[in-house]
C-alpha positions in Angstrom: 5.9 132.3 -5.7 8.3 129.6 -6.6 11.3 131.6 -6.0 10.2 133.1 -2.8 9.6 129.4 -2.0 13.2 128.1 -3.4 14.6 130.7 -1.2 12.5 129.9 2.1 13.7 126.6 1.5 17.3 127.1 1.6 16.7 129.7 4.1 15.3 127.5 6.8 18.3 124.8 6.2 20.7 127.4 7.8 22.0 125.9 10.8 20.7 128.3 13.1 17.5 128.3 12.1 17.1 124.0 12.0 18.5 124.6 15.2 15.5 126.3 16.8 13.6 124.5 15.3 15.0 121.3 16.8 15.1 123.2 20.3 11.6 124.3 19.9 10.2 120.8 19.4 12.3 119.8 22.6 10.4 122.3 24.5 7.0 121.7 23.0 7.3 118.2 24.0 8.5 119.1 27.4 5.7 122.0 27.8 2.8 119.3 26.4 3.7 116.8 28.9 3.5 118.3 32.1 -0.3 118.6 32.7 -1.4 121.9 33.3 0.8 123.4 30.8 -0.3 124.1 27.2 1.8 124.8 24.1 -0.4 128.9 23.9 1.6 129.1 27.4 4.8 128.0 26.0 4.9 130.1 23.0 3.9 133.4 25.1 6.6 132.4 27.6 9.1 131.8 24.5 8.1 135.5 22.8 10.3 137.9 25.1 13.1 136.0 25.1 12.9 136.0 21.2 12.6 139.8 20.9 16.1 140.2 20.0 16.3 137.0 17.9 16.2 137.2 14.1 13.0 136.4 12.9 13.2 133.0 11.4 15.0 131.7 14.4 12.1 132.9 16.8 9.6 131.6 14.5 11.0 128.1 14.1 11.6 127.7 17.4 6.9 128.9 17.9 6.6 126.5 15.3 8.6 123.9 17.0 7.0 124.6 20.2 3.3 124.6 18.7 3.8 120.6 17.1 5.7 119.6 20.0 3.7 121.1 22.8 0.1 119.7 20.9 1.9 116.0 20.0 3.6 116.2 23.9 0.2 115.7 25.4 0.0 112.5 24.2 3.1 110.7 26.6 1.1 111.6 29.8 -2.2 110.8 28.2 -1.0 107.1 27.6 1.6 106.4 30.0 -0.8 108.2 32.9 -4.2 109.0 31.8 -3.6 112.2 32.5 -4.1 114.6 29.7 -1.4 116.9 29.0 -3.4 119.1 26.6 -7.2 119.0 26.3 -6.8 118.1 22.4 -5.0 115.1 24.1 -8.2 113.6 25.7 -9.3 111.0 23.2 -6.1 109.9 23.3 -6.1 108.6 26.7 -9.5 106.2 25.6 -7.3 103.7 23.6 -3.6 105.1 24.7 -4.3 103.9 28.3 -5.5 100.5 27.6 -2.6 99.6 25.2 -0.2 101.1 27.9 -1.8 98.4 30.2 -1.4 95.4 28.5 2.1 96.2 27.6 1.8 98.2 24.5 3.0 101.5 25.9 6.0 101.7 23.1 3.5 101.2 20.5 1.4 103.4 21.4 3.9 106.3 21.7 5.3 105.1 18.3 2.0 105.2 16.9 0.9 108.7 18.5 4.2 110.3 17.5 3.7 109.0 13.4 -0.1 110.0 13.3 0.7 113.6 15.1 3.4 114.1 12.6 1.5 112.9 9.5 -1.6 115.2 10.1 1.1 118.2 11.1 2.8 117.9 7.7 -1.3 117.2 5.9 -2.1 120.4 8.0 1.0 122.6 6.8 0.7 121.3 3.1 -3.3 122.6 2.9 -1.8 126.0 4.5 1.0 126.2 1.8 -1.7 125.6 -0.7 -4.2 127.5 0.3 -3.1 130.6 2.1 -1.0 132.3 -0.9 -4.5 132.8 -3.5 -6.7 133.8 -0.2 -4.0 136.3 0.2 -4.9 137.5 -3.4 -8.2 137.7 -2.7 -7.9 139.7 0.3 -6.1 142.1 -1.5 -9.1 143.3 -2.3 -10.4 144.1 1.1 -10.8 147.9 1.6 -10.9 149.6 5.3 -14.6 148.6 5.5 -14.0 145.2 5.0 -11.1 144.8 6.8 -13.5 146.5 9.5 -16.1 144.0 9.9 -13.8 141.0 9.6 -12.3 142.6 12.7 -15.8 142.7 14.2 -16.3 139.2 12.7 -13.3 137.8 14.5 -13.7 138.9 17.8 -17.7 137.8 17.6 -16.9 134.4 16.7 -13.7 134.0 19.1 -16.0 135.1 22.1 -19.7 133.7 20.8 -17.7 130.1 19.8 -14.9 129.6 22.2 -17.0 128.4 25.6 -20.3 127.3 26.6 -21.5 130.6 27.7 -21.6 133.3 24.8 -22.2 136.3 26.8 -19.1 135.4 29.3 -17.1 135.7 26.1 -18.4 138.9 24.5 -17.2 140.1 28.1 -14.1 138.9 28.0 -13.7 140.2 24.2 -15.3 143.6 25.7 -12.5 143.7 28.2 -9.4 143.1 25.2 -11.1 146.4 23.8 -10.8 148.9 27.0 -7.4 147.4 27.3 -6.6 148.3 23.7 -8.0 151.9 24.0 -5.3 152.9 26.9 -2.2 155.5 25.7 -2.5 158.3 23.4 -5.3 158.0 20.4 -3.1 158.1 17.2 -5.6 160.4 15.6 -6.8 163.4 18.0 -3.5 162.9 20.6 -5.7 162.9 23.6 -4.5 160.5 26.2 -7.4 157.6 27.3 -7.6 155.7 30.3 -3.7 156.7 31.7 -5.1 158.5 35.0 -2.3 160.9 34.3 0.6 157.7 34.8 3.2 158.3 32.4 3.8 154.8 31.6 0.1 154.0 30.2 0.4 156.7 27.5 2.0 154.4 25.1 -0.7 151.6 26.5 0.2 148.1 27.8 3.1 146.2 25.9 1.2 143.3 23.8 3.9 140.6 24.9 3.3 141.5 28.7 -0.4 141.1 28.4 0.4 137.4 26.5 2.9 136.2 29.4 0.5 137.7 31.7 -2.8 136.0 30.6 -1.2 133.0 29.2 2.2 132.0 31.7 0.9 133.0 35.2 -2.4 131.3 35.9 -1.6 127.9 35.1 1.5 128.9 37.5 -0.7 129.8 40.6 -2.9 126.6 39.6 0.3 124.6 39.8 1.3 126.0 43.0 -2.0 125.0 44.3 -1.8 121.6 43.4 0.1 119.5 46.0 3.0 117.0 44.2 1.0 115.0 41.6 1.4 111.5 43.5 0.1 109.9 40.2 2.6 110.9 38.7 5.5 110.5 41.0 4.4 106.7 41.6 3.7 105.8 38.3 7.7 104.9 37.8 7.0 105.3 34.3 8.4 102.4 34.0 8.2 101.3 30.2 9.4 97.8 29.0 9.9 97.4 24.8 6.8 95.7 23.4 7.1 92.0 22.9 5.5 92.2 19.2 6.6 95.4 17.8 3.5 97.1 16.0 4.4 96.9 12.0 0.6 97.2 10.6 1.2 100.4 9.7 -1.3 100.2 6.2 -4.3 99.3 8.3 -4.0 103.5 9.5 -3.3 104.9 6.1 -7.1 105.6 6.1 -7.4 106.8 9.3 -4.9 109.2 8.6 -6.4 110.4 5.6 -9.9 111.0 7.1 -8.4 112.5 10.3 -6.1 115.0 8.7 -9.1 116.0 6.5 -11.5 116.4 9.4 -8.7 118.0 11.5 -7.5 120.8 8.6 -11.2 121.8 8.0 -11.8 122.3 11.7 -8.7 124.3 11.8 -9.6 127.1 9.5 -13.4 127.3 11.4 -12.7 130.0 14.2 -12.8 129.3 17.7 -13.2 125.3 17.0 -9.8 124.3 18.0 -7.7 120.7 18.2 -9.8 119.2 20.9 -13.0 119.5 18.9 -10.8 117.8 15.5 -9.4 115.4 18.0 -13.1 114.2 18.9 -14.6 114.4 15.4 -11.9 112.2 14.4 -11.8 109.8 16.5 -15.6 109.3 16.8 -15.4 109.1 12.6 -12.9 106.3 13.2 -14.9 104.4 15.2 -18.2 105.0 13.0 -15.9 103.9 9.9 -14.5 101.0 11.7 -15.8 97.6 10.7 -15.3 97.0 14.4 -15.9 99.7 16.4 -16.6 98.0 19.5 -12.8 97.5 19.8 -12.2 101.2 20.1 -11.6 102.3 24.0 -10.5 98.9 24.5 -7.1 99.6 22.9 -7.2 100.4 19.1 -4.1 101.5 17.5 -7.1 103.3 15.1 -8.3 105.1 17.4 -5.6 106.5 18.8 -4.5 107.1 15.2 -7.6 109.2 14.6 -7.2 111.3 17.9 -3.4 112.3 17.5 -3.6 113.2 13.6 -6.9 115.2 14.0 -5.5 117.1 17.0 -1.9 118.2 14.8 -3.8 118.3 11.9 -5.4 121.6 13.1 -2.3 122.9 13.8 -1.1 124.9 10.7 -4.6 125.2 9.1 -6.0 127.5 12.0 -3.3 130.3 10.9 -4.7 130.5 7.4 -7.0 133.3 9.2 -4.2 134.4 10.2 -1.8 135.4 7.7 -4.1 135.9 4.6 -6.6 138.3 6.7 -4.4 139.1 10.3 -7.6 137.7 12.1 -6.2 135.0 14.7 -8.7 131.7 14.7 -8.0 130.6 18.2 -5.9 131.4 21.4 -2.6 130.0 20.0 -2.8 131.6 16.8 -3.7 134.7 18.2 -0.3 134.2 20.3 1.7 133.3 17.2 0.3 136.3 15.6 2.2 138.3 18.7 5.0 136.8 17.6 5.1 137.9 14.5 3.8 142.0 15.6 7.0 141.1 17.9 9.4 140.8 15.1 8.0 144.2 13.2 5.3 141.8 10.7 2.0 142.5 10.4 0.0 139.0 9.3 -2.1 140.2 6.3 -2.3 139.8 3.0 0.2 142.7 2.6 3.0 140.4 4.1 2.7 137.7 1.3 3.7 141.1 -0.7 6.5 142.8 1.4 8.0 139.4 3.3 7.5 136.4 0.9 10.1 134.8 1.6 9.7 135.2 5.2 6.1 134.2 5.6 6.8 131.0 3.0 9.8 129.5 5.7 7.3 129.8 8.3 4.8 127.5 6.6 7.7 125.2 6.0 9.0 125.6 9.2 5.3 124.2 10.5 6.0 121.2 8.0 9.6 120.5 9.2 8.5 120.5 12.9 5.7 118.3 12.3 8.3 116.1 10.3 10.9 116.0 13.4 8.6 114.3 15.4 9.1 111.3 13.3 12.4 111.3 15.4 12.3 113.1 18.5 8.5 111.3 19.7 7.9 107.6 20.7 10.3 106.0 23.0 13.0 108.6 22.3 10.5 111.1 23.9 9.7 108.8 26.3 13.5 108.1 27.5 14.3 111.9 27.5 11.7 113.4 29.0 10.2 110.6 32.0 12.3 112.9 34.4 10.4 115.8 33.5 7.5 113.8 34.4 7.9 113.2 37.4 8.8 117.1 38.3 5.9 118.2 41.0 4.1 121.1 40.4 4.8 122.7 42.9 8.6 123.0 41.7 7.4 123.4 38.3 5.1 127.2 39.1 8.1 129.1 40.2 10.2 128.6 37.5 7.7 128.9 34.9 6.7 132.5 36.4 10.7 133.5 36.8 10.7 132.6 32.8 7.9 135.2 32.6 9.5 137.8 34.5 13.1 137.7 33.0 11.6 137.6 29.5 9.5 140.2 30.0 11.7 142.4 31.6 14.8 142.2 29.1 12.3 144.1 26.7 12.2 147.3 28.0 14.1 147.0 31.6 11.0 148.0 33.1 9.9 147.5 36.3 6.4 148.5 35.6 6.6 145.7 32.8 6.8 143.2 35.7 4.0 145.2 37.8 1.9 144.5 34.5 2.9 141.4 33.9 1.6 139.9 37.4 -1.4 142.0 37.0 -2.6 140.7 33.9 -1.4 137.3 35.2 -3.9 138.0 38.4 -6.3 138.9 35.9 -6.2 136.0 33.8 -6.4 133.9 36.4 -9.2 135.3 38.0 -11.1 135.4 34.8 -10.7 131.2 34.2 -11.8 130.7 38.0 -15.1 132.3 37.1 -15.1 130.6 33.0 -14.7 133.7 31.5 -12.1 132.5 28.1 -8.8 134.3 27.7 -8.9 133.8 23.7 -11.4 136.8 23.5 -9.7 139.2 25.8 -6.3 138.6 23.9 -8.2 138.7 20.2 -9.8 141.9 21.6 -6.5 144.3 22.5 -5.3 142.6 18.9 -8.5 143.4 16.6 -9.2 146.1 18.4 -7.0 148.8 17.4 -7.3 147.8 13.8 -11.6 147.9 14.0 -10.4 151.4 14.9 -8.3 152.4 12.4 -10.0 151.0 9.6 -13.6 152.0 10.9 -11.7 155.6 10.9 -10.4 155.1 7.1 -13.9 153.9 6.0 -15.3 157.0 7.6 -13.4 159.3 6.2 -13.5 157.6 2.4 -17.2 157.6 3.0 -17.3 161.1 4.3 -18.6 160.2 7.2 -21.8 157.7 5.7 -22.1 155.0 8.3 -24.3 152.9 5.7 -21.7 153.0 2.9 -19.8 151.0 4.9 -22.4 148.3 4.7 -23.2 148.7 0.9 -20.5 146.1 -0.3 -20.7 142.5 -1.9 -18.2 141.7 0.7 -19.3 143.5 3.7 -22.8 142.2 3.3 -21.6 138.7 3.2 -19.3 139.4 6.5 -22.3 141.6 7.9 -24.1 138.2 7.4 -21.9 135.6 8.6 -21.2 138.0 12.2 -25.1 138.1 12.2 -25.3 133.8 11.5 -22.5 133.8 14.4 -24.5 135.7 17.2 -27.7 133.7 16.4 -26.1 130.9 17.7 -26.5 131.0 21.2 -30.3 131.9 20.4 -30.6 128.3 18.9 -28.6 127.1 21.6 -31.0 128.4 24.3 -33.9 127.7 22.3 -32.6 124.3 21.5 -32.2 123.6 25.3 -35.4 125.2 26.0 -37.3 122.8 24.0 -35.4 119.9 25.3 -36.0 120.6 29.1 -39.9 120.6 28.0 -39.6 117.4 26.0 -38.1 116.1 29.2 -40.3 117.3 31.9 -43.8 116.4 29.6 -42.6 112.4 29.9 
């Protein structure tokens, strides 16, 4: 390990490589702040153009866009009160109020520090901890590597939304895509209607820019020029005291980094949940809490190092097991299936070195935005800002297109592409969640293949799958996961009678 390590190390200093990573913290900024945009959009955009890039440049530059694009939604937040990501929400309860009085440069200042403190907290825990879960996952045979599948795709659709069955669709609807082409084992073609360019099934990176880069175009399309935004001026003076009480957040940082790297590894939590948890722990911690949503440099503390702090931790699923935790890693996991990897335990084997750059390269991105946030954000990227959306949804879908199409120079690719993009956004519009679909084409396959491998190990015994230590205790935790929107509706049930009896 620490020679892989030494080498990732020197290996990520190569100009090239600290150059997109530099380049994709730029973006990530630039993607987080424009509302309506999210850093999973920005890194499916990013993955065509990156399929001829070496791999280490088009990782750095996924990392840099993931901590830029979650810390980004932080200037609008403040300066506007407008969200740019929904982890960015808390942000606004103190970030707003301080930009009021005058504050707004401490406030950035303060945001960029505390998102690039629980970043770094967040890529430490998954240096630390993914390499021995690797090791134990090397003991996972086809059956357990079966009903983690099954696992990930329950929690991902049962978790990720309000409405549990609306997710089990959308998860349902990632598996029929997955099933179109040719079946590796029997050759008999599924689902192609006799078109020749479905028997190899749809190109992973289209559905991504499809799902992920087109419906937040039509939405900005539909929305008329933001006149918040373009009167705001975003005009911001230096502070008169410049904010030096930097030890009074030490322990805010400390809890909110904890709370946020825990929520990370949970599946189908995500940074908006960390972000809340924190901040409401910072407030319950404070010795005065009624200051918080009046302008608390605490609070705002909590909300951006929670929100980064669940950055790196949520792809510990992904690379020890190859199960994606949430939408963005799922997307970073295409990434890496672009670039010829397949997240696993097997790639801590074959590609140490590799897979040990990318976790620092999550730690150096966090770190850059130590430089490139607060006012210097601020100053470079208020123009951006003030873009309407309406000039922002065309270019974001000619991104889509080009990058798309320099894969294969298919025009079917680009027929696909706005079909899936159609797709996706029809499926928000009604609150079905993309996560599951995309988690769905990806797990898919593999529930397939090593459902097949168990099978045929087990001659063809459906319960010797089940006999394990470790399938029992994954059979269990699938089981735990599907229970809960039982408790939910008998939770609810029981609280509409408390309700109506008083």
């Amino acid at each position: 390990m620490q020679d892989a390590l030494l080498s990732a190390l020197i290996e990520i200093f190569a100009w090239q490589n600290f150059l997109a990573m530099v380049v994709g913290v730029i973006g990530g900024i630039v993607v987080g702040a424009l509302p309506g945009l999210t850093a999973t959009m920005g890194i499916a955009i990013l993955i065509p153009l990156t399929f001829t890039m070496e791999p280490l440049i088009a990782l750095g530059m996924v990392a840099g866009i993931y901590n830029g694009g979650i810390y980004g939604g932080a200037i609008p937040a403040i300066l506007l009160g407008i969200p740019g990501t929904s982890s960015s929400i808390p942000t606004t309860f103190d970030g707003v109020p301080l930009a009021r009085r005058g504050d707004a440069e401490n406030a950035l200042r303060v945001s960029a520090y505390s998102s690039a403190i629980g970043g770094i907290a967040s890529g430490v825990a998954l240096l630390i901890l993914a390499p021995p879960l690797a090791t134990v996952t090397l003991l996972f045979g086809p059956a357990e590597y079966f009903w983690v599948a099954v696992f990930g795709m329950c929690s991902i659709a049962v978790l990720l939304g309000d409405d549990a069955f609306k997710g089990l669709i959308s998860a349902a609807i990632g598996l029929l895509i997955g099933t179109i082409g040719i079946d590796s084992v029997s050759g008999h073609e599924r689902f192609t209607f006799d078109i020749f360019y479905l028997t190899g099934g749809f190109d992973f990176i289209v559905l991504l820019a499809g799902l992920y880069g087109i419906p937040p175009a039509i939405t900005l399309a539909q929305t008329a020029a933001s006149s918040a935004i373009a009167s705001s001026g975003l005009s911001v003076t230096r502070a008169k005291t410049r904010f030096r009480d930097w030890k009074s957040l030490v322990p805010t940082w400390i809890r909110s980094s904890t709370i946020g790297i825990v929520v990370g590894v949970l599946p189908g939590v995500g940074g908006t949940m960390a972000a809340f948890l924190s901040y409401n722990e910072a407030r319950r911690a404070d010795p005065d809490p009624s200051s918080f949503g009046k302008g608390s440099y605490k609070g705002l503390a909590a909300s951006e190092c929670g929100n980064n702090a669940d950055n790196a931790s949520s792809l510990i699923p992904t690379l020890t097991l190859g199960v994606p935790g949430n939408a963005v890693a799922a997307v970073i996991m295409g990434a890496f299936l672009v670039q010829g990897l397949q997240p696993g335990p097997a790639m801590f084997r074959s590609e140490p070195v590799l897979v040990y750059a990318f976790i620092l390269q999550m730690i150096m991105t966090a770190g850059m935005l130590f430089f490139l946030g607060g006012m210097i954000a601020l100053r470079v990227f208020a123009p951006v800002l003030r873009l309407p959306p309406a000039l922002i949804a065309p270019v974001v879908i000619c991104l889509s297109v080009i990058g798309v199409y320099t894969i294969q120079n298919s025009i079917f690719d680009i027929y696909a592409l706005l079909g899936f993009g159609v797709l996706g956004y029809l499926l928000q519009a009604t609150g079905f969640p993309l996560a599951p679909v995309v988690l769905g084409l990806i797990l898919g396959p593999m529930a397939e293949q090593q459902l097949r491998l168990a099978l045929i190990i087990a001659r063809g015994d459906f319960v010797a799958i089940s006999t394990s230590a470790v399938s029992l205790i994954i059979i269990s935790l699938i089981l735990v996961v599907l229970a809960i929107p039982l408790v939910r509706f008998v939770r609810g049930h029981i609280v509409r009678n408390r309700s109506r009896t008083r």
